[in-house]
N, C-alpha and C positions, 0 to 999 in steps of 0.2 A: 926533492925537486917535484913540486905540480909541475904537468903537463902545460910545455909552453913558455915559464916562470924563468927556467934554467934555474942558478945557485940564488936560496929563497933564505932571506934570514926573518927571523919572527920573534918582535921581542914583546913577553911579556912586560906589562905597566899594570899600575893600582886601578882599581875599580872596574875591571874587565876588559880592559884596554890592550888591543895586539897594534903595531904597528908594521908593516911587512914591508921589505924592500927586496925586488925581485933583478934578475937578469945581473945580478953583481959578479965582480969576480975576484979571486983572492979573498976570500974573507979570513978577514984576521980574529973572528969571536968564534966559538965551538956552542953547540948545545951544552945548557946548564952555568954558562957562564954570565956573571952580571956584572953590567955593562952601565955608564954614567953617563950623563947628559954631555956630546958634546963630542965624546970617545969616538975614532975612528973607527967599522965596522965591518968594512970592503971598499972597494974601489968599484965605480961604476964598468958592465963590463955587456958583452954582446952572446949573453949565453941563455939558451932558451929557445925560444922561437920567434929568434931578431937577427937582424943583418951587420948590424950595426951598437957601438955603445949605447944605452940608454939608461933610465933607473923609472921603474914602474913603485909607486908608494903609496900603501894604503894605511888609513886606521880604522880601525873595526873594533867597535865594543859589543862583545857577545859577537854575534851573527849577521851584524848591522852595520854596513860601512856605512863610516862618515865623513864628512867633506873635513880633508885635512886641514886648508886653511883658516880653520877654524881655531887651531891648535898649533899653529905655528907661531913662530913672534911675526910683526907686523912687518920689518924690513923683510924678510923672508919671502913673507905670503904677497907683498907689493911686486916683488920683479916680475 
């Protein structure tokens, strides 16, 4: 857990690609385990430093976030 984050999954991808979903709860994946496009991984949840359910989502290559919608499919990134 970061400060604030509450239950923080992080998953490695190719070419130095993290993806992070934070504030989840119940996560169903453990460190070390690998995981498929698509695979459920938590349930959105209100843990960290939030009131309420949410899902905070990054991706970051190397040290560098970058604007997810970039990298998501197009109906996704539309709503």
């Amino acid at each position: 857990e970061l400060r604030g984050f509450g239950n923080l999954i992080l998953i490695k991808h190719a070419d130095g690609y993290v993806s992070a979903y934070a504030h989840t709860e119940n996560p169903l994946v453990a460190r070390g385990d690998i995981v498929t496009r698509g695979q459920r991984i938590s349930s959105v949840g209100a843990t960290g430093a939030v009131n309420r359910p949410q899902l905070h989502f990054e991706i970051r290559q190397g040290r560098k976030s970058r604007d997810p919608v970039k990298y998501l499919p197009q109906a996704v990134a539309s709503r």
